[in-house]
mmCIF file of the N, C-alpha and C atoms, coordinates in Angstrom:
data_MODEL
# 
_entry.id   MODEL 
# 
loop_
_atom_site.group_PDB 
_atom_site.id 
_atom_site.type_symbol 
_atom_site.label_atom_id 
_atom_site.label_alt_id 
_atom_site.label_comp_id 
_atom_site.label_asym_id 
_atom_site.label_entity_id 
_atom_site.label_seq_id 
_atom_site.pdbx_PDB_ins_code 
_atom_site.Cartn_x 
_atom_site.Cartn_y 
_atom_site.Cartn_z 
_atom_site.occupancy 
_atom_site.B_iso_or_equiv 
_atom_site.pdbx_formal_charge 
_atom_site.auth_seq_id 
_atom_site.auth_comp_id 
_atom_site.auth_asym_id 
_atom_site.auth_atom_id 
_atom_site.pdbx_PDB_model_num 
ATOM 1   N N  . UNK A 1 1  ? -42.408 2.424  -65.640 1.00 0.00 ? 1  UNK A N  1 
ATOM 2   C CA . UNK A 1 1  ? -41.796 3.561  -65.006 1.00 0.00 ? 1  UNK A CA 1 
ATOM 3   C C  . UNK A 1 1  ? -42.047 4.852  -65.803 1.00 0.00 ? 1  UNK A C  1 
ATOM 4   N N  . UNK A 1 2  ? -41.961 4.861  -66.979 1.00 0.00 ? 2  UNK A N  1 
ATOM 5   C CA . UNK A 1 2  ? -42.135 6.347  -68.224 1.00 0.00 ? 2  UNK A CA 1 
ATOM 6   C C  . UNK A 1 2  ? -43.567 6.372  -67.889 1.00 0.00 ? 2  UNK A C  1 
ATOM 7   N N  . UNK A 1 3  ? -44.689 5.299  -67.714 1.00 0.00 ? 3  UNK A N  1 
ATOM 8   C CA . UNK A 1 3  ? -45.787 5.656  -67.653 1.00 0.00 ? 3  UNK A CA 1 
ATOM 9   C C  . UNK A 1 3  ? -46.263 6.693  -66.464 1.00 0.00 ? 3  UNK A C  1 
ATOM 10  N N  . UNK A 1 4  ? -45.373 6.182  -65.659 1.00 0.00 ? 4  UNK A N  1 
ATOM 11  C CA . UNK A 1 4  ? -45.827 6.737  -64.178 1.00 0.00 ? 4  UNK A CA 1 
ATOM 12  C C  . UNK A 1 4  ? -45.599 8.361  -64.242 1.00 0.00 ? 4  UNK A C  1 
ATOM 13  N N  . UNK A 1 5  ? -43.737 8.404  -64.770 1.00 0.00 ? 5  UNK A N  1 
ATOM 14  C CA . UNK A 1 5  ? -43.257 9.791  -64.815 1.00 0.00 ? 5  UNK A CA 1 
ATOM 15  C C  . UNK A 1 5  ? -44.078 10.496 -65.521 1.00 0.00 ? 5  UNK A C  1 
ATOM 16  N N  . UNK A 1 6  ? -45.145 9.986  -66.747 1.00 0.00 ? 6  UNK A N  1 
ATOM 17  C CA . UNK A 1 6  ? -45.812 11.038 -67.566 1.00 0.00 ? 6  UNK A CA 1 
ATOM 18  C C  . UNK A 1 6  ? -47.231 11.312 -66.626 1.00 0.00 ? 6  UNK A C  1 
ATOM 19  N N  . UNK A 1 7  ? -47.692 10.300 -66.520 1.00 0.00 ? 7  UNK A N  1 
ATOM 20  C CA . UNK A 1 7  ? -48.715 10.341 -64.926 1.00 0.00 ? 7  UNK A CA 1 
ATOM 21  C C  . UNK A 1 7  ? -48.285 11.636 -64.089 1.00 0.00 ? 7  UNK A C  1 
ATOM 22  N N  . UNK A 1 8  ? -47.371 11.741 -63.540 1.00 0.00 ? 8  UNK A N  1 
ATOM 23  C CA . UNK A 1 8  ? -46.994 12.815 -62.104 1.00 0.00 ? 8  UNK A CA 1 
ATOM 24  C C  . UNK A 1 8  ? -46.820 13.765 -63.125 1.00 0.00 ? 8  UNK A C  1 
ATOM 25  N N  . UNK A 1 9  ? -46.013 14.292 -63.943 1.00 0.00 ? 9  UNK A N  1 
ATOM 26  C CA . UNK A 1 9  ? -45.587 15.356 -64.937 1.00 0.00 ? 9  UNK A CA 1 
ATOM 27  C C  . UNK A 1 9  ? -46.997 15.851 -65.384 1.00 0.00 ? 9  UNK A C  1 
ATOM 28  N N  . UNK A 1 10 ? -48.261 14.998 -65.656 1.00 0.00 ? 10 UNK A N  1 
ATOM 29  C CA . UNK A 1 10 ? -49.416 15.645 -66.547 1.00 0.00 ? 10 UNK A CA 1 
ATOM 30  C C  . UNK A 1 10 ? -50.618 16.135 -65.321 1.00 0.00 ? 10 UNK A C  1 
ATOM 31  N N  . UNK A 1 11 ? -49.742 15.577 -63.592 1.00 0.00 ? 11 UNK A N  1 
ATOM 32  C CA . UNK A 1 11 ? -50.578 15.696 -62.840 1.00 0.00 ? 11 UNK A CA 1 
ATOM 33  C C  . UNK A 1 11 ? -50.205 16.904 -62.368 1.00 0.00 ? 11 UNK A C  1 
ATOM 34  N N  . UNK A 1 12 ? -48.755 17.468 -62.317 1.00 0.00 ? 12 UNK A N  1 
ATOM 35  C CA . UNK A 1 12 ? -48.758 18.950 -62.286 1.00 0.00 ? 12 UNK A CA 1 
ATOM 36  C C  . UNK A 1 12 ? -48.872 19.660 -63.051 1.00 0.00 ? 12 UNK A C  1 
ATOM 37  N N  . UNK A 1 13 ? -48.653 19.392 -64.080 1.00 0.00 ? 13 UNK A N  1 
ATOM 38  C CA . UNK A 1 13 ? -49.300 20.452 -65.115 1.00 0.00 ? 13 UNK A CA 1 
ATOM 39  C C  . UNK A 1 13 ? -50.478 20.841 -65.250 1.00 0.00 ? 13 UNK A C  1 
ATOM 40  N N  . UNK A 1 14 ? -51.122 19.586 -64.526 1.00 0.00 ? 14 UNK A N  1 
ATOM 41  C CA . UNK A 1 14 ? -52.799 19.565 -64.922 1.00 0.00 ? 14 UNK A CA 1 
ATOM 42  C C  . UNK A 1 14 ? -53.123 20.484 -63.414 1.00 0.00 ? 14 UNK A C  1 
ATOM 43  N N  . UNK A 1 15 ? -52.681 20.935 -62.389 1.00 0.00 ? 15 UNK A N  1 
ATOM 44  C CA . UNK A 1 15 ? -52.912 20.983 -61.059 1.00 0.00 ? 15 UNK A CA 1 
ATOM 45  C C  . UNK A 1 15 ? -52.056 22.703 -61.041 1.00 0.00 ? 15 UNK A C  1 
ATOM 46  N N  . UNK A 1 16 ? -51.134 23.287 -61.336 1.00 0.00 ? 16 UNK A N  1 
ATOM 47  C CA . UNK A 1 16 ? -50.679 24.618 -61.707 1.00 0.00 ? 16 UNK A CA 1 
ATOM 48  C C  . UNK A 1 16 ? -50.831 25.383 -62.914 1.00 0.00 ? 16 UNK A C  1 
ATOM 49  N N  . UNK A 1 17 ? -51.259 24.859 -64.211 1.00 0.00 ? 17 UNK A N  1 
ATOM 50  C CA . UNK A 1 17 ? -51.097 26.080 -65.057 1.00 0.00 ? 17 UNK A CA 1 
ATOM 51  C C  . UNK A 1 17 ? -51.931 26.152 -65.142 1.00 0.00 ? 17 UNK A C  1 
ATOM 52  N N  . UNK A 1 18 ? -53.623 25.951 -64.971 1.00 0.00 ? 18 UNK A N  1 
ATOM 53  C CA . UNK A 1 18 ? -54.825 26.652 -64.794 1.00 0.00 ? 18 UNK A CA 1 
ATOM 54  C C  . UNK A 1 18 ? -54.442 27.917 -64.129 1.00 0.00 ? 18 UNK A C  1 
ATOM 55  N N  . UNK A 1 19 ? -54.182 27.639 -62.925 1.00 0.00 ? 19 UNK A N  1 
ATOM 56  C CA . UNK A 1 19 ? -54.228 28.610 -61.669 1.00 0.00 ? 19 UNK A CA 1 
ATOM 57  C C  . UNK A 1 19 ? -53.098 29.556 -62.326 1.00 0.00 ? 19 UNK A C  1 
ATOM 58  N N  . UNK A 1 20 ? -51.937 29.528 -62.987 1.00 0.00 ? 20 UNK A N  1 
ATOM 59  C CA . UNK A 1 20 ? -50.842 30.508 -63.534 1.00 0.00 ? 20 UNK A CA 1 
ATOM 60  C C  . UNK A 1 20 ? -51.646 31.029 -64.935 1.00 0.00 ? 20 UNK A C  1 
ATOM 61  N N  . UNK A 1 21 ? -52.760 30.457 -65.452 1.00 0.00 ? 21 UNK A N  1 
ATOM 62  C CA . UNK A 1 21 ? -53.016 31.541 -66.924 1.00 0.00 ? 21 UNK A CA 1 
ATOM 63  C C  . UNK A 1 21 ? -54.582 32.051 -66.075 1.00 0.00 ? 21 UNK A C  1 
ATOM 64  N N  . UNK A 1 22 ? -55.119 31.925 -65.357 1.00 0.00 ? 22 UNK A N  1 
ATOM 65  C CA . UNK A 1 22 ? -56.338 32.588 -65.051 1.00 0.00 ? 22 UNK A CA 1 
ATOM 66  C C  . UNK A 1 22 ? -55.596 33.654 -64.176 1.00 0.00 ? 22 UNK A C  1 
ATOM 67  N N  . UNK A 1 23 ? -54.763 33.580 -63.174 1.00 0.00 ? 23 UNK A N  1 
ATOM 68  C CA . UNK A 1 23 ? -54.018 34.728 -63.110 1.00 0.00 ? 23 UNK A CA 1 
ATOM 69  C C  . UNK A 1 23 ? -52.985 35.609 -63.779 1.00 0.00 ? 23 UNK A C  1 
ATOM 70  N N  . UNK A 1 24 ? -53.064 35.068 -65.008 1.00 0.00 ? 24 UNK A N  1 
ATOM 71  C CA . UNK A 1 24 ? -52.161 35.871 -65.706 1.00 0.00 ? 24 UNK A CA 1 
ATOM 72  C C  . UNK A 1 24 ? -50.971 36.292 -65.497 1.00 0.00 ? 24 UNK A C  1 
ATOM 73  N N  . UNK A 1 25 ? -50.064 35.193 -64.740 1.00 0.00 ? 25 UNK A N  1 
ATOM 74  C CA . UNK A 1 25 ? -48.978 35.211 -64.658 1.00 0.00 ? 25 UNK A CA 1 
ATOM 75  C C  . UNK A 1 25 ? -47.757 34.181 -65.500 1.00 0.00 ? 25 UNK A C  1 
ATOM 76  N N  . UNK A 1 26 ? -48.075 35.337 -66.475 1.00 0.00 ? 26 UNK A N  1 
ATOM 77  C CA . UNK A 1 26 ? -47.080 34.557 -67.963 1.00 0.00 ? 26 UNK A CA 1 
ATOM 78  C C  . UNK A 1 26 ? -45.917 34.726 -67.752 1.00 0.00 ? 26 UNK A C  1 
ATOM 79  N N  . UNK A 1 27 ? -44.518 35.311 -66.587 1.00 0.00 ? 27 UNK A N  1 
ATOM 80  C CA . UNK A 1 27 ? -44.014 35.050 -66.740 1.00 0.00 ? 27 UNK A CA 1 
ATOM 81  C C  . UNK A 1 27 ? -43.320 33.642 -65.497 1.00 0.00 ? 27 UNK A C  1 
ATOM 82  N N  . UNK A 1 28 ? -43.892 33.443 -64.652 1.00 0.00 ? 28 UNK A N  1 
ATOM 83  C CA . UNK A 1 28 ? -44.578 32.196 -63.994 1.00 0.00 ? 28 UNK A CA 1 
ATOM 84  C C  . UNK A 1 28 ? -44.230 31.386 -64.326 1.00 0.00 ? 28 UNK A C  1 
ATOM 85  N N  . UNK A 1 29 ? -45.275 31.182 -65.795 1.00 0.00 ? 29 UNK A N  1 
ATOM 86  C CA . UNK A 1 29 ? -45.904 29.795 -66.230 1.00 0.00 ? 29 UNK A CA 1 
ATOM 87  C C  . UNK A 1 29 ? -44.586 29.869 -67.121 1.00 0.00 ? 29 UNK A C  1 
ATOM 88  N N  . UNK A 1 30 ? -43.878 30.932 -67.804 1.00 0.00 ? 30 UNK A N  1 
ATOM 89  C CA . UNK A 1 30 ? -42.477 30.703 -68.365 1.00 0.00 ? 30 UNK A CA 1 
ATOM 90  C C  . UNK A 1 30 ? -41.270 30.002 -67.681 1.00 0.00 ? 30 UNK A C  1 
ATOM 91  N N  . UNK A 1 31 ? -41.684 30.567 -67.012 1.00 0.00 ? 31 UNK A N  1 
ATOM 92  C CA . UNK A 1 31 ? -40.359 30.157 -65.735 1.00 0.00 ? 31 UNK A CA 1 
ATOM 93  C C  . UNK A 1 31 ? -40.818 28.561 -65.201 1.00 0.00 ? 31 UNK A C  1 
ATOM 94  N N  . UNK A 1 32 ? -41.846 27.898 -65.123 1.00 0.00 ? 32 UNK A N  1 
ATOM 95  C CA . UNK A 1 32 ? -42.420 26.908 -64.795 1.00 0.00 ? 32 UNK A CA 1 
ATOM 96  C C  . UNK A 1 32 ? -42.153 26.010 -65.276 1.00 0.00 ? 32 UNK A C  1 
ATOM 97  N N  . UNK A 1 33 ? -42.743 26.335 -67.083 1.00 0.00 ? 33 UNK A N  1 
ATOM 98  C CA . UNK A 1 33 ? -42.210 25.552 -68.256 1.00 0.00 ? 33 UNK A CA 1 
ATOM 99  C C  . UNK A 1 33 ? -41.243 25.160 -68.258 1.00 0.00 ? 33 UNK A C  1 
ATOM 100 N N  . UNK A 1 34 ? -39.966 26.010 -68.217 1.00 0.00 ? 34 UNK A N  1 
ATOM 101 C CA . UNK A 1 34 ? -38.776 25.916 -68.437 1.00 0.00 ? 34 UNK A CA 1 
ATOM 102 C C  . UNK A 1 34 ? -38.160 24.642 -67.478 1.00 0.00 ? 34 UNK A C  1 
ATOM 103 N N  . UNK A 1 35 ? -38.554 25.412 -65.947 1.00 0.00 ? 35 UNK A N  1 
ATOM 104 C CA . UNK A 1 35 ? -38.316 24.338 -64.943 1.00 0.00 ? 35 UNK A CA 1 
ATOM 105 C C  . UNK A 1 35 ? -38.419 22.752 -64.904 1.00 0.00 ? 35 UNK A C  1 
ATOM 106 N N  . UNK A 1 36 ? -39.869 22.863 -65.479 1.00 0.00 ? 36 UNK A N  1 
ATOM 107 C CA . UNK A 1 36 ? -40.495 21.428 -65.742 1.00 0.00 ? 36 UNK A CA 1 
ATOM 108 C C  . UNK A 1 36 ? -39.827 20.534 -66.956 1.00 0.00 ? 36 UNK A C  1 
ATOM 109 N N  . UNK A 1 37 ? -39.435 21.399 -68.126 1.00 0.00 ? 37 UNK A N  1 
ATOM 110 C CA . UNK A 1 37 ? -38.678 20.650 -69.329 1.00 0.00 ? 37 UNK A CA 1 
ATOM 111 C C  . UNK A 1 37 ? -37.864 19.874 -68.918 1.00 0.00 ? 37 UNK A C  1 
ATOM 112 N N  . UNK A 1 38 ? -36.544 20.444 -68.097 1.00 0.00 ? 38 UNK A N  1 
ATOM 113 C CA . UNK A 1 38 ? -35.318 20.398 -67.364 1.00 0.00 ? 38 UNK A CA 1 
ATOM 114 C C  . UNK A 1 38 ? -35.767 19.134 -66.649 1.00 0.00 ? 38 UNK A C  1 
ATOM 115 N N  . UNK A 1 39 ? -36.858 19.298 -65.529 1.00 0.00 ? 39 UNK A N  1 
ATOM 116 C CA . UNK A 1 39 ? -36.863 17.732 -65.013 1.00 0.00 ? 39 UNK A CA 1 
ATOM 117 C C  . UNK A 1 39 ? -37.213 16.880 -65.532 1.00 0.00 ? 39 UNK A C  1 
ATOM 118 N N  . UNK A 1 40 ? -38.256 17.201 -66.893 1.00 0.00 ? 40 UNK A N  1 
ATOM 119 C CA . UNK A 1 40 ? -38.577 16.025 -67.056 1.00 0.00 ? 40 UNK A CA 1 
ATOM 120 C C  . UNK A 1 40 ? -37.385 15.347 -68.600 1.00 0.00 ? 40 UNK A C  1 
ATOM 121 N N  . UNK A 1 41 ? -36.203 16.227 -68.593 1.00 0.00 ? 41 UNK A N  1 
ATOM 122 C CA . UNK A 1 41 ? -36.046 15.896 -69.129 1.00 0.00 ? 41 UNK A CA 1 
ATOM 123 C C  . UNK A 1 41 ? -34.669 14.774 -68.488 1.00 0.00 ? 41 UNK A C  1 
ATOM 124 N N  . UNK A 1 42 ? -33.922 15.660 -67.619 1.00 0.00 ? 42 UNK A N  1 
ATOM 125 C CA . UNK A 1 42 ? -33.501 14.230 -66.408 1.00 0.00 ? 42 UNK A CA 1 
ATOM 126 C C  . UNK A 1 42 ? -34.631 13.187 -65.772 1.00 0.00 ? 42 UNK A C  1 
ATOM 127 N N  . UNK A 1 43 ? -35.290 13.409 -65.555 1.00 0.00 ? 43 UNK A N  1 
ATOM 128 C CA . UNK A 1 43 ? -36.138 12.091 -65.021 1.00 0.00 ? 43 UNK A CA 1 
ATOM 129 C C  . UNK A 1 43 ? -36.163 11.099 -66.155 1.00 0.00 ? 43 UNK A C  1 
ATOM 130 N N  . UNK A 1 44 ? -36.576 11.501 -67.276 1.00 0.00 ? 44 UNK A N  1 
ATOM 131 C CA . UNK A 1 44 ? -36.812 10.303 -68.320 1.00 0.00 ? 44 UNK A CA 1 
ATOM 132 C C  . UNK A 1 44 ? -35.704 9.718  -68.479 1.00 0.00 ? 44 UNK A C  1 
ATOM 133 N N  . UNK A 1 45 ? -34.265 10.748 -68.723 1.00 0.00 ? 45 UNK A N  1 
ATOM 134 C CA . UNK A 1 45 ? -33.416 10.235 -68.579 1.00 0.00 ? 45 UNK A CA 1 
ATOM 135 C C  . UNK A 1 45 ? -32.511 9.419  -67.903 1.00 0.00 ? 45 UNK A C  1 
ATOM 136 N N  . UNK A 1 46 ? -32.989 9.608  -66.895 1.00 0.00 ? 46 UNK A N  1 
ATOM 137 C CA . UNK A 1 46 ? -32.733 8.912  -65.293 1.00 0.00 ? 46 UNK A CA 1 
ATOM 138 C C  . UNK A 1 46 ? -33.313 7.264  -65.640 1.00 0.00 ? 46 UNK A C  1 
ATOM 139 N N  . UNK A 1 47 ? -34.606 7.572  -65.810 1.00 0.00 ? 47 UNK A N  1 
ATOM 140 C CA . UNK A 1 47 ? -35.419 6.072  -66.114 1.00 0.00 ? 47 UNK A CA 1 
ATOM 141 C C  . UNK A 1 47 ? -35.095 5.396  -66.911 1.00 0.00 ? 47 UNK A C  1 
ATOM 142 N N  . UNK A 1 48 ? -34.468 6.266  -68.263 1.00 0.00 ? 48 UNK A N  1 
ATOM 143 C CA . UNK A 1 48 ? -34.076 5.042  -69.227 1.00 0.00 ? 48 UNK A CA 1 
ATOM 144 C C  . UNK A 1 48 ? -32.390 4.703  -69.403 1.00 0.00 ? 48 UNK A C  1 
ATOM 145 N N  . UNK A 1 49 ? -32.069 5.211  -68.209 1.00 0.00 ? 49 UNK A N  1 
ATOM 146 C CA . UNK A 1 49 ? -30.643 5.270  -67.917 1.00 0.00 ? 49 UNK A CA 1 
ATOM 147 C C  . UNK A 1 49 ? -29.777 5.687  -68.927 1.00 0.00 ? 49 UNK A C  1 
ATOM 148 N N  . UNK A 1 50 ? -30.334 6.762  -69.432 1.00 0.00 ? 50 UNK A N  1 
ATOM 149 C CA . UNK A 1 50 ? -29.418 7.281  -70.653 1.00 0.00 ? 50 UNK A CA 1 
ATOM 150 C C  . UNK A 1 50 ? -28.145 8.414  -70.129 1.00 0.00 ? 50 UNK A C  1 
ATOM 151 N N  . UNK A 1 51 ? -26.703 8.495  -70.344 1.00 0.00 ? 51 UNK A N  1 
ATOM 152 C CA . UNK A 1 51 ? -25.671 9.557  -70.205 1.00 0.00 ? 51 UNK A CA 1 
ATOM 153 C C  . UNK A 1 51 ? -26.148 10.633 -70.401 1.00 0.00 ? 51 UNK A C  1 
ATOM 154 N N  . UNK A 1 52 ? -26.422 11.556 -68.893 1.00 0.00 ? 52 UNK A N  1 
ATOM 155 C CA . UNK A 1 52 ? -26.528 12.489 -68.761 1.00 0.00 ? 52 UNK A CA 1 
ATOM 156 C C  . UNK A 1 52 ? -25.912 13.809 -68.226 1.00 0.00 ? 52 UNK A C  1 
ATOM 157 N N  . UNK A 1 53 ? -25.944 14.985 -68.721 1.00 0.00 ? 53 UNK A N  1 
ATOM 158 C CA . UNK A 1 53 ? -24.697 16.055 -68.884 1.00 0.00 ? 53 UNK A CA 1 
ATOM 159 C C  . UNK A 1 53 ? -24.861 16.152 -66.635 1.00 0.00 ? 53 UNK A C  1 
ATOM 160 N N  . UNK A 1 54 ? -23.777 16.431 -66.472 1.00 0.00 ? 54 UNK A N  1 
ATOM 161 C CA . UNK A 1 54 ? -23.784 17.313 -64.759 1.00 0.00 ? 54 UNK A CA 1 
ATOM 162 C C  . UNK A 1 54 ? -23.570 18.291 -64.897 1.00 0.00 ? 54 UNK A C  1 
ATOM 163 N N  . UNK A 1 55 ? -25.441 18.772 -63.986 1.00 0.00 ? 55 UNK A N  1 
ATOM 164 C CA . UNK A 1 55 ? -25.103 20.171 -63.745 1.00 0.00 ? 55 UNK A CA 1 
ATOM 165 C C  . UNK A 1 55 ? -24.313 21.082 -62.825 1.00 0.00 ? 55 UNK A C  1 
ATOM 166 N N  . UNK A 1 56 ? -23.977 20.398 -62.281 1.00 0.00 ? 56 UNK A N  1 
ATOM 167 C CA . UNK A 1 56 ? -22.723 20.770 -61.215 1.00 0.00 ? 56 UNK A CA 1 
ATOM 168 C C  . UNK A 1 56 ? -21.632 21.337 -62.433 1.00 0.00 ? 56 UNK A C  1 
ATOM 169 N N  . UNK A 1 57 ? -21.043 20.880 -63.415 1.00 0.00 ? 57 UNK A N  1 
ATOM 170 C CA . UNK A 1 57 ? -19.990 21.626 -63.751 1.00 0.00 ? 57 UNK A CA 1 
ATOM 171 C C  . UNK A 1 57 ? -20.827 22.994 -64.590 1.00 0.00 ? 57 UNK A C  1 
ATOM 172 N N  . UNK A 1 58 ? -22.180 22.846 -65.172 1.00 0.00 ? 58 UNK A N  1 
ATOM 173 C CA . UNK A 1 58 ? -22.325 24.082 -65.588 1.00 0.00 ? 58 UNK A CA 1 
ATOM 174 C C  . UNK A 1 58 ? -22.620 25.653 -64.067 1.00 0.00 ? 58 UNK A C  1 
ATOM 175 N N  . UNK A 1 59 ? -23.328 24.614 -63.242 1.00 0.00 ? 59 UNK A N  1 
ATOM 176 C CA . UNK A 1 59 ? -22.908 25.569 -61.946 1.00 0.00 ? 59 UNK A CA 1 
ATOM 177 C C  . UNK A 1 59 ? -21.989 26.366 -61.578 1.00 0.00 ? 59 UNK A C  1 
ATOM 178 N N  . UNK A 1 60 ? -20.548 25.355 -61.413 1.00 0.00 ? 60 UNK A N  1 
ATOM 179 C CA . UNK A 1 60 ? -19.482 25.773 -61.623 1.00 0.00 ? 60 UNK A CA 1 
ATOM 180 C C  . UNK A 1 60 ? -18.793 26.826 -62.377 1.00 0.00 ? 60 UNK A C  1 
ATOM 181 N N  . UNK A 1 61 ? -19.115 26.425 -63.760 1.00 0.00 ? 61 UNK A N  1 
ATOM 182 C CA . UNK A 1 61 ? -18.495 27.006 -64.919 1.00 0.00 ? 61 UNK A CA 1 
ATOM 183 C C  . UNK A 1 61 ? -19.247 28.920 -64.878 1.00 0.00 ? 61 UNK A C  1 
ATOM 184 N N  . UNK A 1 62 ? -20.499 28.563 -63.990 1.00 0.00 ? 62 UNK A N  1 
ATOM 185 C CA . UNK A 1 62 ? -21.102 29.796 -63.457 1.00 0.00 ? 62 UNK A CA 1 
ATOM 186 C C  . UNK A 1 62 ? -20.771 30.748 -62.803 1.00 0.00 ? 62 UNK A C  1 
ATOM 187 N N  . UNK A 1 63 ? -20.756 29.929 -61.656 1.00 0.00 ? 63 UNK A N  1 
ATOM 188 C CA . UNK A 1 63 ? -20.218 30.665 -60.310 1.00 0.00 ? 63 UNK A CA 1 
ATOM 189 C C  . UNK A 1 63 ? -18.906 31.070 -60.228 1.00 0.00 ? 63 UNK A C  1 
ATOM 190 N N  . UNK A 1 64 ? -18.018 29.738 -60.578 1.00 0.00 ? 64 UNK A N  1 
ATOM 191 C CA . UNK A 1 64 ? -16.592 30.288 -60.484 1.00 0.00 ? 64 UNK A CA 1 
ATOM 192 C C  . UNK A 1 64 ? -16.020 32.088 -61.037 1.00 0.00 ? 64 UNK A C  1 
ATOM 193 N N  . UNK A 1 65 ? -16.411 32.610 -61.812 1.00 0.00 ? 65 UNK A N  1 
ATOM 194 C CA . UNK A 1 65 ? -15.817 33.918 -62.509 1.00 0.00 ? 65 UNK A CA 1 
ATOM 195 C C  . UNK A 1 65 ? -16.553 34.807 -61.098 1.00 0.00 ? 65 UNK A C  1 
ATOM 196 N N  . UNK A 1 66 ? -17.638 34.740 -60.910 1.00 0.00 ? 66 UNK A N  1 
ATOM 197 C CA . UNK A 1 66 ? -18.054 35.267 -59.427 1.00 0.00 ? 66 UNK A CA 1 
ATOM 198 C C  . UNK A 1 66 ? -17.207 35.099 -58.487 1.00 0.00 ? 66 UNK A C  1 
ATOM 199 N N  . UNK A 1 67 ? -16.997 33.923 -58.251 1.00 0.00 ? 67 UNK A N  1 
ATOM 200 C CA . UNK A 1 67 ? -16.270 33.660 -56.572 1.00 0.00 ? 67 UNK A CA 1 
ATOM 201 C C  . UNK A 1 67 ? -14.646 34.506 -56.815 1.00 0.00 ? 67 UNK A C  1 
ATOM 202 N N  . UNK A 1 68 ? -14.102 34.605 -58.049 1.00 0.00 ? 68 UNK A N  1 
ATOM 203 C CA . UNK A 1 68 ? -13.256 34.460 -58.279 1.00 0.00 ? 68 UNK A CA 1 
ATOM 204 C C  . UNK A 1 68 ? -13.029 36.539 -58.279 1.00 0.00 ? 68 UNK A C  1 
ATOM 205 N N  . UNK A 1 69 ? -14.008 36.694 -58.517 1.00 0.00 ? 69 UNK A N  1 
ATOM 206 C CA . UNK A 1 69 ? -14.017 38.201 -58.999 1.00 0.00 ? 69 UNK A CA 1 
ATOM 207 C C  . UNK A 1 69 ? -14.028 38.593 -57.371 1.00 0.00 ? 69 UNK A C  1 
ATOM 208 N N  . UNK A 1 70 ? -15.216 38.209 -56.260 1.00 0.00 ? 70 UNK A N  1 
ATOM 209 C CA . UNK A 1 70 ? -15.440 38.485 -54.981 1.00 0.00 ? 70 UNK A CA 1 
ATOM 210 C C  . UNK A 1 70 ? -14.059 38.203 -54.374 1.00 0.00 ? 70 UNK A C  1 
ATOM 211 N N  . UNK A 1 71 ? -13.477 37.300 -54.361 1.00 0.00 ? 71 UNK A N  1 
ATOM 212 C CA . UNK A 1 71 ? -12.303 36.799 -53.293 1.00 0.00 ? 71 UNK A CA 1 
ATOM 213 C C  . UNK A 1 71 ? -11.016 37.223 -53.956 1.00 0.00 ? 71 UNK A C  1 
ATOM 214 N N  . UNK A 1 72 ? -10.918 37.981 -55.065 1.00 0.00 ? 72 UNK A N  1 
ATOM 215 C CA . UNK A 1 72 ? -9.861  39.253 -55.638 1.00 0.00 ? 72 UNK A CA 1 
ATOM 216 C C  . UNK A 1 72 ? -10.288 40.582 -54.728 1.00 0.00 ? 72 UNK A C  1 
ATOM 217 N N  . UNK A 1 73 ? -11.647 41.370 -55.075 1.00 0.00 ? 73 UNK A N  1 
ATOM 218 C CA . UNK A 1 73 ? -12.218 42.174 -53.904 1.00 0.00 ? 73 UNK A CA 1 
ATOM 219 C C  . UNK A 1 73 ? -11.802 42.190 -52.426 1.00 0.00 ? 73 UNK A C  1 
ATOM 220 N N  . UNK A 1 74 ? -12.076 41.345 -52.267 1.00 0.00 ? 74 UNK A N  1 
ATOM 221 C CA . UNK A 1 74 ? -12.014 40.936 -50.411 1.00 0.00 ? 74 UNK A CA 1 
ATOM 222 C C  . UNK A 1 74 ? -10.574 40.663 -50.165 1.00 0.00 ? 74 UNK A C  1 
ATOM 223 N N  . UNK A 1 75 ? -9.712  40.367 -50.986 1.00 0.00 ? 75 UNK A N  1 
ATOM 224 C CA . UNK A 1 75 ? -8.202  39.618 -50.707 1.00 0.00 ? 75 UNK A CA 1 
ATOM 225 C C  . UNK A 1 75 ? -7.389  41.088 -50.688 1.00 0.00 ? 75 UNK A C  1 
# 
């Protein structure tokens, strides 16, 4: 299973960041990176069934001061 996930993970990498540094869109391939860490760092985790954080409460812990600020506004 890790073999496979590094398989698909090296097959997009190998398949988008040509095309993001010959266009010179570094902040892209930043934003890409970042993206890609994140899954691959739940996926592995997923596979080797290791306790992993939910991002739902950092969502939360996000949004809430927003919703909370808007529906004071509006109320």
């Amino acid at each position: 299973m890790l073999i496979l996930l590094s398989l698909i993970f090296i097959g997009i990498i190998a398949y988008e960041v040509p095309m993001l540094i010959k266009k010179k869109m570094w902040r892209e391939l930043a934003a890409f990176s970042v993206l890609l860490i994140i899954g691959m760092f739940y996926s592995y985790g997923q596979a080797l069934e290791l306790p992993l954080p939910n991002p739902t409460k950092a969502l939360y812990a996000v949004t809430k001061p927003v919703s909370d600020y808007i529906e004071k506004i509006l109320s």
